[in-house]
Residue frames as a rotation matrix with the C-alpha (Angstrom) as fourth column:
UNK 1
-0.159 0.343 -0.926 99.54
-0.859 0.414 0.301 137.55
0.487 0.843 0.228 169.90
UNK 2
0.354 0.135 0.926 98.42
-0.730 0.658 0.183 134.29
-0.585 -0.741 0.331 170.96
UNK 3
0.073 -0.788 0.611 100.67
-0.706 0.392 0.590 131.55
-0.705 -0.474 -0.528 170.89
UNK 4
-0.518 0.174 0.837 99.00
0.211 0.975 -0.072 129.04
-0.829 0.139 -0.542 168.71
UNK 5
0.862 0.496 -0.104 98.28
0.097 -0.363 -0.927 131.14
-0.497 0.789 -0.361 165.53
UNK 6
0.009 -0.976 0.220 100.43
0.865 0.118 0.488 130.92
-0.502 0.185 0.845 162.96
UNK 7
0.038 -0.191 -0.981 100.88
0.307 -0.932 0.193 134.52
-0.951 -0.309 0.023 161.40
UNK 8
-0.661 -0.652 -0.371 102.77
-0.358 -0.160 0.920 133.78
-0.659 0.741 -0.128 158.65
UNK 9
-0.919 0.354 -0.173 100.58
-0.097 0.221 0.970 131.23
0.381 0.909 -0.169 157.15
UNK 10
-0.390 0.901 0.192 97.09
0.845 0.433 -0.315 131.23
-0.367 0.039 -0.929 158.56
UNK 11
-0.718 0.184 0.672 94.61
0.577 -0.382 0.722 132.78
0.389 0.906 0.168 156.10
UNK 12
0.038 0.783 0.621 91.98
-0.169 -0.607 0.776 134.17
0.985 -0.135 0.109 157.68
UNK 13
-0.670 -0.631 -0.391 92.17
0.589 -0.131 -0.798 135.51
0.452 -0.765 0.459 161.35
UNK 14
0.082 0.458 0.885 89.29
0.295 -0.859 0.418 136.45
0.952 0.227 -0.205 163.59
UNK 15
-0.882 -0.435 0.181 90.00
-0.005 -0.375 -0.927 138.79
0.471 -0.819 0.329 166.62
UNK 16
-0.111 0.481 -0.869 87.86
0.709 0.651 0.269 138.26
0.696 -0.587 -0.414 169.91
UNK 17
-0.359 -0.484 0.798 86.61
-0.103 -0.829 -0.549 140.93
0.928 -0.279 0.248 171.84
UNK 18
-0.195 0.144 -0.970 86.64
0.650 0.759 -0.018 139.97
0.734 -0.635 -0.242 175.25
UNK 19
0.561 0.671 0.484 85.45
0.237 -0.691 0.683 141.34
0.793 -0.268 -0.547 178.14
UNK 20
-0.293 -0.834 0.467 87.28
0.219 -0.534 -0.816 143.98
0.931 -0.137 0.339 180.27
UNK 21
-0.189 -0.044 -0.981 87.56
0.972 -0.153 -0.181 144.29
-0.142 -0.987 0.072 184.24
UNK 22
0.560 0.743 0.367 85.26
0.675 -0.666 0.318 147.28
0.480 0.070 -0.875 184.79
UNK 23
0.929 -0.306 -0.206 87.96
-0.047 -0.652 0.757 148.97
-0.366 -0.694 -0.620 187.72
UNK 24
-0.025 -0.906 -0.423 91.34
-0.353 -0.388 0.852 148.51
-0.935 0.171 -0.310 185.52
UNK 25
0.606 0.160 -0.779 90.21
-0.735 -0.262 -0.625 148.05
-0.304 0.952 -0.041 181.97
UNK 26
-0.703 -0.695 0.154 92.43
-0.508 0.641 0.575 144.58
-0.498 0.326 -0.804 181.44
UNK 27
0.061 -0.123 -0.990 91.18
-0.603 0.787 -0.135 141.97
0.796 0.605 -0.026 178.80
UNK 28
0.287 0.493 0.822 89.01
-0.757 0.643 -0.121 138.89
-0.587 -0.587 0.557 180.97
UNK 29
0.473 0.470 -0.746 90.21
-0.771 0.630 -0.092 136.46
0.426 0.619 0.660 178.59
UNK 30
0.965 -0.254 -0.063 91.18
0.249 0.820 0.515 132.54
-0.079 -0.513 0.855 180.09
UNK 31
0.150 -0.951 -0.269 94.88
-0.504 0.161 -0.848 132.52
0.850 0.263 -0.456 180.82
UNK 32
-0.096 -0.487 -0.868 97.19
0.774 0.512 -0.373 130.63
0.626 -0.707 0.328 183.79
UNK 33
-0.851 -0.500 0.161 96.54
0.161 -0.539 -0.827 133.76
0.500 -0.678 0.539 185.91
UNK 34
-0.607 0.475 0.637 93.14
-0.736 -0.033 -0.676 133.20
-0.300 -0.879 0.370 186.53
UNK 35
-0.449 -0.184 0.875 93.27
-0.354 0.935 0.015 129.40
-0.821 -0.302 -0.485 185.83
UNK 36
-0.938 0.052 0.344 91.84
0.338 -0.097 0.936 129.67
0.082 0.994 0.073 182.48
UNK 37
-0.624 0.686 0.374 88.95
-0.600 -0.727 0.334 131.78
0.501 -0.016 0.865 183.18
UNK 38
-0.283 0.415 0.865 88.13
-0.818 0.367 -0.444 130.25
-0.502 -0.832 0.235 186.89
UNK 39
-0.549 -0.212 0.808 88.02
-0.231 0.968 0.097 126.88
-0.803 -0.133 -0.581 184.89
UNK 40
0.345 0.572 -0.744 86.07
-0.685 -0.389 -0.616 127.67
-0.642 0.722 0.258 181.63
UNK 41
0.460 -0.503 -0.732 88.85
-0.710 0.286 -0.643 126.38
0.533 0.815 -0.226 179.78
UNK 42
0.933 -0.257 0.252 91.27
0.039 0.769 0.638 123.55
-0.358 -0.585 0.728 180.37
UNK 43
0.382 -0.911 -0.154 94.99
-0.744 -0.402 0.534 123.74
-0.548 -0.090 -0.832 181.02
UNK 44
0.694 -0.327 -0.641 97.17
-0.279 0.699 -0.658 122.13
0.663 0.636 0.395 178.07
UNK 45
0.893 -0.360 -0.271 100.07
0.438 0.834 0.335 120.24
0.106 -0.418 0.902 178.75
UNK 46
-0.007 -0.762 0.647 102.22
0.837 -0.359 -0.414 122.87
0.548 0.539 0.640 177.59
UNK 47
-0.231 0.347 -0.909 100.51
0.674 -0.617 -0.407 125.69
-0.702 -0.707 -0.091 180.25
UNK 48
-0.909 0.402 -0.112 97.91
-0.390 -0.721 0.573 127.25
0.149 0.564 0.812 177.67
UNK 49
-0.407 0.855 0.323 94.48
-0.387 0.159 -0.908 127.51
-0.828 -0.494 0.266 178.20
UNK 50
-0.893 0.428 0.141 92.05
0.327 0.400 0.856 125.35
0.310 0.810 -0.497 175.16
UNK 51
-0.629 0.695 -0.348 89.08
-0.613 -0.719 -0.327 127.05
-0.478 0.008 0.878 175.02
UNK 52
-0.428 0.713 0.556 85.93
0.856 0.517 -0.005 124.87
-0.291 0.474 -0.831 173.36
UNK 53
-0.748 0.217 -0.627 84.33
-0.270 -0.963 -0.011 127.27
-0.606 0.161 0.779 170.98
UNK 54
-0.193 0.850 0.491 80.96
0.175 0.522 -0.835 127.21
-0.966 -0.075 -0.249 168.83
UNK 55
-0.912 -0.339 -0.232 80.49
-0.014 -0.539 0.842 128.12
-0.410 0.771 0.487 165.41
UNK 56
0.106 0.858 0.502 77.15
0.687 0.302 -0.661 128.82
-0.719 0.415 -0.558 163.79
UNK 57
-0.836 -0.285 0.469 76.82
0.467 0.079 0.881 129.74
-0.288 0.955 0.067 160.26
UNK 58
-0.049 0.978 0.204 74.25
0.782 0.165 -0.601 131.97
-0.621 0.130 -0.773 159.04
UNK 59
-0.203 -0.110 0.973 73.56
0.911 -0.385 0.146 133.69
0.359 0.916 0.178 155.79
UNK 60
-0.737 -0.244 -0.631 73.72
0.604 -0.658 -0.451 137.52
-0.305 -0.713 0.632 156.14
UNK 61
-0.263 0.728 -0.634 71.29
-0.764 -0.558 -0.324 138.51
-0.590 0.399 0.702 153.30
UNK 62
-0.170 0.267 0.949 68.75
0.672 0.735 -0.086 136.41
-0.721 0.623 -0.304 151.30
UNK 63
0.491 0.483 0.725 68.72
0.849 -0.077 -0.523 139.08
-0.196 0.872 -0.448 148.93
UNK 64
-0.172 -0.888 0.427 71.44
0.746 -0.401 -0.532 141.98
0.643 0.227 0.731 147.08
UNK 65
0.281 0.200 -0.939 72.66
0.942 -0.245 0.230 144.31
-0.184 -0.949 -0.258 149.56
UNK 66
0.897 -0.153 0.416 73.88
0.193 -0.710 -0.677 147.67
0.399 0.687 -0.607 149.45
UNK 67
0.060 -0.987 0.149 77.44
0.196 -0.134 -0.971 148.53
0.979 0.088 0.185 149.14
UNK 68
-0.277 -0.598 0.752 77.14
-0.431 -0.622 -0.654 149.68
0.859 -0.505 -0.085 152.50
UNK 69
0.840 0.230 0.491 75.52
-0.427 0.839 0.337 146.70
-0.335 -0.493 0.803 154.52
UNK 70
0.573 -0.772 -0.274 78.27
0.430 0.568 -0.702 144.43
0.698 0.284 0.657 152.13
UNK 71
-0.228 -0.960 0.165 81.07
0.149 -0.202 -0.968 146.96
0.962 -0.196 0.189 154.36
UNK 72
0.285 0.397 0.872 79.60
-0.916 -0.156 0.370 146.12
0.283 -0.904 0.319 157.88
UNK 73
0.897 0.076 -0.435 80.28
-0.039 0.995 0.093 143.08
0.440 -0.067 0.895 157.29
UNK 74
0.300 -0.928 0.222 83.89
-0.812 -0.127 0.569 142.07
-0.500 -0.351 -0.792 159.56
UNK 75
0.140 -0.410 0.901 84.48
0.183 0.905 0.383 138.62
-0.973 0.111 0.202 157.66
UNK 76
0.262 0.050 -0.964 85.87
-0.804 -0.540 -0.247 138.61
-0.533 0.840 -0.101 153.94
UNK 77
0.716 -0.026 0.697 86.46
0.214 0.959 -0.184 136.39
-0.664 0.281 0.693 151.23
UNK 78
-0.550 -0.835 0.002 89.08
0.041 -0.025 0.999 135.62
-0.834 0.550 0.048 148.57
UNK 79
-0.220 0.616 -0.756 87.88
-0.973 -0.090 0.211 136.56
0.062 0.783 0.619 144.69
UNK 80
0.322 0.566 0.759 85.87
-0.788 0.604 -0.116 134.19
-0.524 -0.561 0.641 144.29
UNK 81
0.755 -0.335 -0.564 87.78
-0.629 -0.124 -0.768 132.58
0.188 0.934 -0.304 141.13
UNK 82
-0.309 -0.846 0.435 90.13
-0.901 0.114 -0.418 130.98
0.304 -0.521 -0.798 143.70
UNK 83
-0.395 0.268 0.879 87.54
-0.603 0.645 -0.468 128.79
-0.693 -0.715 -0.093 145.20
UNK 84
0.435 0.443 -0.784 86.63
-0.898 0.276 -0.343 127.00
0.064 0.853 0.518 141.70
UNK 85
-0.581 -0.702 0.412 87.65
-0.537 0.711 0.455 123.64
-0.612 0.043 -0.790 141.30
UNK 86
-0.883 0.281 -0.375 86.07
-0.166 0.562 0.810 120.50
0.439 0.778 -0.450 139.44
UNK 87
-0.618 0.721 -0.314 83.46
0.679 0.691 0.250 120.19
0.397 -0.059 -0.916 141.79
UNK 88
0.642 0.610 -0.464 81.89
0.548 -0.788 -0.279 123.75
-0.536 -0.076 -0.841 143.15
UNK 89
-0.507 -0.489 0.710 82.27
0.781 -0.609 0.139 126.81
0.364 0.625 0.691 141.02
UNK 90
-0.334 0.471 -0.817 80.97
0.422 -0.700 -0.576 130.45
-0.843 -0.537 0.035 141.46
UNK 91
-0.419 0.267 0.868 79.30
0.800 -0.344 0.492 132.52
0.430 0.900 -0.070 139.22
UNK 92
-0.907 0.203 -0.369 77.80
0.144 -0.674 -0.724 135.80
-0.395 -0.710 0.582 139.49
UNK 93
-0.600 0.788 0.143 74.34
0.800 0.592 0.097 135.85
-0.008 0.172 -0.985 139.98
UNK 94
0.709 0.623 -0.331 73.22
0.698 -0.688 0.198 139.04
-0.104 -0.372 -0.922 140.81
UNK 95
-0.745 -0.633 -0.213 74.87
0.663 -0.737 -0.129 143.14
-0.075 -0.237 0.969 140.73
UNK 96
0.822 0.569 -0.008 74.12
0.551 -0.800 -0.238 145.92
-0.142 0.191 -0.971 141.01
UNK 97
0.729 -0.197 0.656 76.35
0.074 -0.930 -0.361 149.50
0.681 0.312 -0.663 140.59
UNK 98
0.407 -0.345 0.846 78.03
-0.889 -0.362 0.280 148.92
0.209 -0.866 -0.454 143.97
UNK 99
-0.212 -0.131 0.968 77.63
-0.944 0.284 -0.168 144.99
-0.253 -0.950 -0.184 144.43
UNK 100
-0.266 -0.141 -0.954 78.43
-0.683 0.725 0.083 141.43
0.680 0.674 -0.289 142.86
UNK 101
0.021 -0.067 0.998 77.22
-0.788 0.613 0.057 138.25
-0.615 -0.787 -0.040 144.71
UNK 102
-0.343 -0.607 -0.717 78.92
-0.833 0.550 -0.067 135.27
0.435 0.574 -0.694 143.71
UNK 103
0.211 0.589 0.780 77.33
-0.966 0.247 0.075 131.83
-0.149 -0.770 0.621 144.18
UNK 104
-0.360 -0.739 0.569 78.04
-0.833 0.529 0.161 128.66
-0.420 -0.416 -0.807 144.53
UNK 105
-0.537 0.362 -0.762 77.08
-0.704 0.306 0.641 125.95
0.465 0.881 0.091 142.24
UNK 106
-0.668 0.368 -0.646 76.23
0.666 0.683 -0.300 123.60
0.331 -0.631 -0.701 145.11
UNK 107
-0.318 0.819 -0.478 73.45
0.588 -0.225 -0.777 126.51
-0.744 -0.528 -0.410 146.55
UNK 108
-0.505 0.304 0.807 72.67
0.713 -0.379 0.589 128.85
0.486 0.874 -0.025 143.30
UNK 109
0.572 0.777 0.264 71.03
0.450 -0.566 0.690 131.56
0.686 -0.276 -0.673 145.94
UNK 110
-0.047 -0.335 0.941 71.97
-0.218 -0.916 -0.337 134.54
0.975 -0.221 -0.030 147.68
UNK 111
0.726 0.178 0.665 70.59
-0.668 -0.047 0.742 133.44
0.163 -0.983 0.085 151.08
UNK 112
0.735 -0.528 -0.425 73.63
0.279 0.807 -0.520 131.20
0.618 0.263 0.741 151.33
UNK 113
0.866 -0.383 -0.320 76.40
0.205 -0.312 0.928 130.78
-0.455 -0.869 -0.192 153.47
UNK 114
0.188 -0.645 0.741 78.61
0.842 0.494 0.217 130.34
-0.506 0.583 0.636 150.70
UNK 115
0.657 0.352 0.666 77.43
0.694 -0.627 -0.353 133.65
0.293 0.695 -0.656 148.82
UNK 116
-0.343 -0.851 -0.399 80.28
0.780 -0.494 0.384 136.20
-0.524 -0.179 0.833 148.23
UNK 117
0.865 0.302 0.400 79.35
0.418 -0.876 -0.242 139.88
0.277 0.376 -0.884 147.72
UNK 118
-0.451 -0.857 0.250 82.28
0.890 -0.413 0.191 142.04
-0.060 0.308 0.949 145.90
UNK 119
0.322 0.466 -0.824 82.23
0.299 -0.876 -0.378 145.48
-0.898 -0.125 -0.422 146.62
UNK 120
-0.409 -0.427 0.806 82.96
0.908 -0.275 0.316 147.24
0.087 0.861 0.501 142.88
């Protein structure tokens, strides 16, 4: 496990698949043994590597999928019901036999990053 996740309480966890030395199959990823990945990263104070990482957002469909695109997906959400508060809600906008997509009052459309599809 790496060092700086908390197990217990972080909610949502995604795993990194890193490339593997081609002549003993080991996991390339930055550590202190080859200086955080020949200087990619940057040694902490603590001797762990910090890693700078990107994040882009983009909607996966702009329009209902089928039950079996929805389970390709690797990221999941919580019902949506959770994320309600006074200032975005969800509703469901769309189904079908297989597939609910919840949106967000702040985007009202499937093509959304926000848009949660329940498999049912």
């Amino acid at each position: 496990t790496v060092p700086y996740v908390d197990l217990v309480n972080t909610v949502n966890f995604i795993s990194v698949t890193w490339e593997k030395d081609p002549m003993t199959f080991v996991d390339l990823y930055p550590s202190l043994n080859n200086t955080c990945g020949s200087g990619a990263c940057s040694v902490t104070s603590d001797d762990a590597c910090r890693c700078s990482v990107t994040l882009s957002e983009t909607p996966v469909f702009d329009t209902l999928p089928s039950r079996k695109d929805v389970l390709l997906l690797k990221i999941g959400a919580f019902d949506p019901a959770t994320f309600s508060d006074d200032n975005v809600t969800y509703s469901l906008l769309q189904s079908s036999d297989d597939v609910e997509a919840f949106v967000s009052s702040e985007s009202g459309t499937i093509g959304a990053t926000s848009t949660i599809f329940k498999v049912v």
